[in-house]
C-alpha positions in Angstrom: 17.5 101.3 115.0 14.2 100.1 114.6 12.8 100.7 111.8 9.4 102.3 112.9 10.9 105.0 114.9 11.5 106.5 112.1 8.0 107.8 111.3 8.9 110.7 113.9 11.8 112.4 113.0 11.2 115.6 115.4 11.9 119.5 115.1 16.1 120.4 114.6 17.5 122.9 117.5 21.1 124.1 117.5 23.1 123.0 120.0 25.5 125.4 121.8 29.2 125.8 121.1 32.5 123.4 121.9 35.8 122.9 120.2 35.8 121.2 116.7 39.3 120.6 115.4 39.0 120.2 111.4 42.1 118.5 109.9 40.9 119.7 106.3 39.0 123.2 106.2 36.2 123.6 104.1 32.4 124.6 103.7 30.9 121.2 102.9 32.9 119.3 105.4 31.6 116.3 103.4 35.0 115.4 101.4 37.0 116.8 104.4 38.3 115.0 107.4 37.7 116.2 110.7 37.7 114.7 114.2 35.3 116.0 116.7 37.3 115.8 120.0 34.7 117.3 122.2 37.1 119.6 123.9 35.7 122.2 125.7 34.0 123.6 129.3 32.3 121.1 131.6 28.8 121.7 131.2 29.0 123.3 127.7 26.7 122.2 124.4 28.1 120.0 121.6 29.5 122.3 118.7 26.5 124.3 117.2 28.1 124.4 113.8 28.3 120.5 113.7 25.3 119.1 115.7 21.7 119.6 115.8 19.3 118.4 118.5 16.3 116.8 117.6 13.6 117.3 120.2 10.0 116.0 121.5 8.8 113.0 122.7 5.3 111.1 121.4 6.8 107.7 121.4 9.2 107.9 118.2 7.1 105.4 116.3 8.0 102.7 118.9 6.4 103.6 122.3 9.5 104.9 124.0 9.3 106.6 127.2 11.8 109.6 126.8 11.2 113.3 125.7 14.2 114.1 123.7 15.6 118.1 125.2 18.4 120.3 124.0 19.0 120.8 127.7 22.2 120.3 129.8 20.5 118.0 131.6 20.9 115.1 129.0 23.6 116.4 126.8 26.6 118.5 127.4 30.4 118.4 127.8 32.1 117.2 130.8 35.3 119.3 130.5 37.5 116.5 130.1 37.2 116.0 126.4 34.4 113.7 126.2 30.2 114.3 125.2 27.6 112.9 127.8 23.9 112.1 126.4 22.3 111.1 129.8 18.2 109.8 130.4 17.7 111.0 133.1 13.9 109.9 135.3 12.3 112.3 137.5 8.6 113.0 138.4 7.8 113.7 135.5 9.1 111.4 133.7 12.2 110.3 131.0 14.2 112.8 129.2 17.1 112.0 127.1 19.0 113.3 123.9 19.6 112.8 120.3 21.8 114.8 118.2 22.6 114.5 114.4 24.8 116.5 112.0 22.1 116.6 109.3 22.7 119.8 106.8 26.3 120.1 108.7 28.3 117.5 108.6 27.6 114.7 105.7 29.6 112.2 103.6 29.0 109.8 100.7 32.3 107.4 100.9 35.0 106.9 103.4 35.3 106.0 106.9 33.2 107.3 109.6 34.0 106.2 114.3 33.5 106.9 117.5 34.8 105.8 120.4 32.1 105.6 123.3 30.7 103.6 126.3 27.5 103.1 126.5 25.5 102.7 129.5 24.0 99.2 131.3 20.4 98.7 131.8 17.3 97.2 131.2 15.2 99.2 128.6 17.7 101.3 127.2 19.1 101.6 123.9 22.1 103.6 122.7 22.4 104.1 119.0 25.5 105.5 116.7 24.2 105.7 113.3 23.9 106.8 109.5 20.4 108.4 107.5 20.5 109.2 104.2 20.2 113.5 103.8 16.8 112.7 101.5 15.4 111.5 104.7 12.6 114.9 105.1 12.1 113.9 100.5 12.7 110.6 100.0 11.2 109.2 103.5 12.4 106.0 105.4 13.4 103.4 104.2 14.3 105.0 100.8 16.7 107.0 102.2 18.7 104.1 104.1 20.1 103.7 107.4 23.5 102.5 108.6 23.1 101.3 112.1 27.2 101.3 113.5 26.2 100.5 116.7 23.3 99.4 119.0 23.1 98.1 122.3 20.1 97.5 124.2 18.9 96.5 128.2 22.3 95.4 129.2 23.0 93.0 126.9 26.6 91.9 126.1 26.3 92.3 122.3 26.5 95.2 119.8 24.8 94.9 117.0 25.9 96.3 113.4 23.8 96.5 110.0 22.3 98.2 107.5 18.6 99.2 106.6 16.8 99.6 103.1 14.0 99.5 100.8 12.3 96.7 98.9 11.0 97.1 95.7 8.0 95.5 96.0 5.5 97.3 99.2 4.8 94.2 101.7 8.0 91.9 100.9 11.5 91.6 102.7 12.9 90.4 105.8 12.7 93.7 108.2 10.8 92.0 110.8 13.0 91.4 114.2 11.8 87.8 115.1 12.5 84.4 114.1 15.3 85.7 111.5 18.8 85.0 110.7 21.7 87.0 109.5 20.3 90.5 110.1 18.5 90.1 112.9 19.3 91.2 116.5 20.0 88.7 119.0 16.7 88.8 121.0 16.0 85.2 121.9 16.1 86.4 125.8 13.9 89.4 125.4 11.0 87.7 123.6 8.7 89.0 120.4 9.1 92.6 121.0 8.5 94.1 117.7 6.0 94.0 114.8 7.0 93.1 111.1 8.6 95.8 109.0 7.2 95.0 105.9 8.7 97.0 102.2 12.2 96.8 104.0 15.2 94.2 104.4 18.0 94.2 106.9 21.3 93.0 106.8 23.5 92.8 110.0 25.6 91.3 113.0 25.9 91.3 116.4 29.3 91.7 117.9 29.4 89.7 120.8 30.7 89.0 124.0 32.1 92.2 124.7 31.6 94.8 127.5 29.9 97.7 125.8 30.2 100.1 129.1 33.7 99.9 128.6 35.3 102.3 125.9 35.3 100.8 122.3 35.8 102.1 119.1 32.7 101.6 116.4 33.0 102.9 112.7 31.5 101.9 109.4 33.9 102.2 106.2 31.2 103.2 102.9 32.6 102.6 99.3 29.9 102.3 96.0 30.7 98.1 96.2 30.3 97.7 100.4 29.5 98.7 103.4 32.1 97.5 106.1 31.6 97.4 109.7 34.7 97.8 112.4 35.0 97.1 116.3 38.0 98.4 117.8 39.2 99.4 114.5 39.3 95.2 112.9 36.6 94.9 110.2 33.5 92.7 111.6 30.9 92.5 109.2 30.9 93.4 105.6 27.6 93.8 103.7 28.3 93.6 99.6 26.1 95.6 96.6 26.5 92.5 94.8 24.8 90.1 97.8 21.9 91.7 98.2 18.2 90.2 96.3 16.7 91.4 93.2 14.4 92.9 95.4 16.5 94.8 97.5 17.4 98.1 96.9 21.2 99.1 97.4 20.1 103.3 98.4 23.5 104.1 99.8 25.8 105.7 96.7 24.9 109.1 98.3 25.4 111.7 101.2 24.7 110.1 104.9 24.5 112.2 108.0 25.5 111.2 111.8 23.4 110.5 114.4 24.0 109.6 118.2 20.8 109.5 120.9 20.1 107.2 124.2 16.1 105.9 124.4 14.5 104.8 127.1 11.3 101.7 127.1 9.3 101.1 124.1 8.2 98.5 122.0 11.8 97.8 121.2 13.4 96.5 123.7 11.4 97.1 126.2 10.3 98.9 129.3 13.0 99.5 132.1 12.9 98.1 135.5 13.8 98.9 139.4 16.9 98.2 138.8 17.9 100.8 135.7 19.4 103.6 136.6 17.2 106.8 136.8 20.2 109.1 135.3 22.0 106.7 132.8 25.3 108.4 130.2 26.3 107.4 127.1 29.7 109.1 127.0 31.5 109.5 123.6 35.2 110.7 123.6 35.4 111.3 119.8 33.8 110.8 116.3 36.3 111.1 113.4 36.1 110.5 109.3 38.5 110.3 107.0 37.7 110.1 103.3 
């Protein structure tokens, strides 16, 4: 995710009630795997004990057209075992989604997937991702952020990576142009985002794939590395040890989950004729294992 949507993290709803099947009861949850099968009545919420919906619209730090609702409309169950988080346009404009297990469901080590599709168009941006739980104390990007997967406008890349703070205000590589390693893949979209300054990024794309089409995406955390996987085959591995004097390694501590679809913004860009006007992420499961 970019790094200045962050400066809007919105108000937390509960969402409505599905079935969660925990392999490992327990009131933290956090050092107990579970797998969220999404099981449940067409047209029904995501499990209220596990998700939260964050809600409002004002741009999220980075333009974007979409008010984010905890209506059916843009998120709900389609009775046969999978989550839909659908933008959909109408007269009035975008709405969309974004859910997160903050307070619910966290984790400090182990291995965190999902297997989704994500939707085709220009100007849209699926994310699957990781904040640190001191986001609300600590701010961004102190409290870290493991992006697991992105895709934007169509592209045929995901990309994978990790976000986090410099110790020095004004220095680091978080800018999204004219980089290397860690940089998304945006030579045919143009300069469509500022310089994050006081942040790095470290990252990859995974490309040539079909991201409409169902893949698994998960992210392995230990206290040495961070570890990427597609379709369950590590990818990308980002090392404690690789990272600059100057970069701060904030991610020996709890993490929550978050999924949303965005519409426009400065990053990647405003949508076209040709996106659809009701566009579905659709996830079939999410699943950690310490």
């Amino acid at each position: 995710m970019i790094k200045s949507r962050r400066t809007r993290l919105g108000c937390l709803a509960l969402a409505g009630a599905t079935a969660l099947s925990l392999l490992a009861a327990g009131e933290a949850r956090g050092a107990d795997a579970f797998a969220e099968e999404f099981n449940g009545a067409a047209g029904t919420a995501p499990h209220s004990s596990t998700w939260n919906f964050e809600t409002g619209g004002g741009g999220w730090g980075n333009n974007e057209q979409q008010v984010y609702t905890s209506s059916r409309a843009n998120s709900r169950l389609d009775g046969d075992g999978h989550l839909l988080i659908q933008a959909r346009k109408d007269t009035s404009g975008w709405t969309s989604a974004r859910i997160n297990t903050f307070d619910k469901f966290t984790f400090t080590y182990g291995t965190v997937s999902a297997r989704m599709s994500m939707p085709m168009g220009k100007g849209l941006h699926t994310g699957f991702w990781l904040l640190g739980t001191d986001i609300y104390s600590a701010g961004f990007p102190e409290s870290g952020e493991v992006d697991i997967a992105e895709h934007i406008t169509g592209s045929n890349f995901v990309h994978v990576g990790i976000h986090g703070p410099t110790t020095t205000p004004g220095t680091g590589n978080g800018s999204l142009g004219g980089l290397g390693a860690g940089s998304l893949d945006l030579s045919g979209l143009g300069n469509v985002a500022p310089t994050l300054t006081g942040r790095y990024q470290r990252g990859f794309d995974v490309k040539n794939i079909d991201p409409s089409q169902f893949h698994t995406y998960g992210v392995t955390k230990t206290s040495s590395a961070i570890t990427f996987l597609f379709d369950g085959a590590p990818v990308y591995t980002i090392a404690k040890s690789s990272l600059a004097a100057t970069e701060k390694w904030v991610f020996d501590k709890p993490v929550y989950v978050l999924v949303n679809l965005a519409v426009g913004g400065d990053w990647p860009g405003a949508t076209d004729g040709a996106t659809a006007d009701a566009a579905t992420a659709v996830i079939d499961w999410v699943r950690y294992t310490p």
